[in-house]
N, C-alpha and C positions, 0 to 999 in steps of 0.2 A: 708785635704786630699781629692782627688777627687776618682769619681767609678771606672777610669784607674788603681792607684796609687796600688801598694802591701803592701799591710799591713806586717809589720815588724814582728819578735818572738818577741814576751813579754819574761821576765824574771824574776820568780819567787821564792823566795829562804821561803820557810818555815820551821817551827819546827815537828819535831816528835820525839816522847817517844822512841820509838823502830824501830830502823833501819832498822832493816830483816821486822817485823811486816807489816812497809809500804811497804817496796820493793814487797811483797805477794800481798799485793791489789794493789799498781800501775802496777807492771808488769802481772800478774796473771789476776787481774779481768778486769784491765783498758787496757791491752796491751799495756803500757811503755816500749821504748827501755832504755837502762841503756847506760847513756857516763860516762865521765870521773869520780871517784871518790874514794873519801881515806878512815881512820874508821871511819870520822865524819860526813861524808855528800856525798851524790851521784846527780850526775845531769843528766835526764831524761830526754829524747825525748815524751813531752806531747801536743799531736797533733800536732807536730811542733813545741813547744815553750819550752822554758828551764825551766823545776821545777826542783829545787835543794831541797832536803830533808834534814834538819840540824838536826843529833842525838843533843837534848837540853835534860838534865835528868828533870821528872818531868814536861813534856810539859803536857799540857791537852787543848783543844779546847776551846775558850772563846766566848762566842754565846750570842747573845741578839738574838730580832727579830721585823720585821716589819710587817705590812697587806699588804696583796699583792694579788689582785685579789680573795680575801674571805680564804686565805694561812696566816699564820704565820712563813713568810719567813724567815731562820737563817739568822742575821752576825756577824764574816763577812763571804765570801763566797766565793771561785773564780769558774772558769770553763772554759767550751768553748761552741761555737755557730757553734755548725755541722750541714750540709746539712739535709736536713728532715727524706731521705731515709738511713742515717747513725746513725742518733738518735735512730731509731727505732732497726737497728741490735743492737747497745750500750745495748737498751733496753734489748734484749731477753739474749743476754751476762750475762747482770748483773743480769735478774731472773733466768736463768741458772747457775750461780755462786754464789746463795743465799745469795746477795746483800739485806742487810738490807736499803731502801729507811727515810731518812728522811721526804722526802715530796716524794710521788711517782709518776708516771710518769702522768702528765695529760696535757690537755689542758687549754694552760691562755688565756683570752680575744680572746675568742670563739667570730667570726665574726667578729670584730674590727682589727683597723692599725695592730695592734704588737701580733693579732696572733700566737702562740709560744706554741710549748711542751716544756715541762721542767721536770725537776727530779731533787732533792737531795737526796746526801746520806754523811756520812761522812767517811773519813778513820781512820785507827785503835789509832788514837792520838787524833779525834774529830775534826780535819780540817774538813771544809763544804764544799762539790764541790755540783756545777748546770751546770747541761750539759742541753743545750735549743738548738730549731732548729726553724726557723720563716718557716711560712709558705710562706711566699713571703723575702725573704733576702733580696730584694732590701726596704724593709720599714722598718729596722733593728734599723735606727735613724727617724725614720716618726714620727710626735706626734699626738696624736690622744686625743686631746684637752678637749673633752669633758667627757674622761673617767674619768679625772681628778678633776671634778668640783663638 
């Protein structure tokens, strides 16, 4: 894909314990439009991209985790990569909404290529979201080689 190119919606269908539960934090805390949906499952305008919530009974969040810039980062994980200055409203949203943070909101590889705030929290089933915003987007895939060794 080149820097022209638009990036397509992803499509996401996951599990959750409690239906209404999620809809509270996706719509409520996250600002989710709600589309089409029956009593099993709803599918969500998440930042543009389709997450479909599936009522599974008995779902619960399944997490290991990695190191991740001095972090014991969950997975698995999903998210989105928002502009810097929308991260930050997200931010105050969810400390205003008393957002329990899994990992809270900081800076990763402070001064290096991939630059980034990030944040975890999980929703009401244990699903893990990371909302992240690069400081520079355009280094979004840059590797920065040496962090790694």
């Amino acid at each position: 894909m080149t820097s022209t190119e638009v990036l397509s919606p992803f499509h996401l269908a996951i599990p959750v314990s409690d239906l209404q539960a999620a809809l509270l934090f996706y719509e409520e805390m996250l600002g989710c439009e709600r589309g089409r949906q029956s009593t099993d499952w709803i599918d969500l305008n998440f930042y543009g991209h389709q997450l479909v919530l599936h009522q599974v009974a008995g779902q619960q969040g399944i997490s290991g985790s990695n190191p991740v810039d001095g972090e014991q980062v969950p997975v698995p994980h999903f998210g989105v990569i928002l502009p810097w200055p929308d991260f930050e409203v997200l931010v105050e949203r969810l400390a205003s909404s008393g957002a329990v943070f899994e990992i809270p909101p900081t800076t990763r590889f402070a001064g290096r290529v991939g630059e980034q705030r990030t944040l975890f929290l999980r929703d009401p089933s244990g699903n893990c979201l990371e909302f992240k915003a690069f400081r520079d987007p355009n280094r979004l895939f840059a590797a920065d080689l040496e962090a790694y060794r």
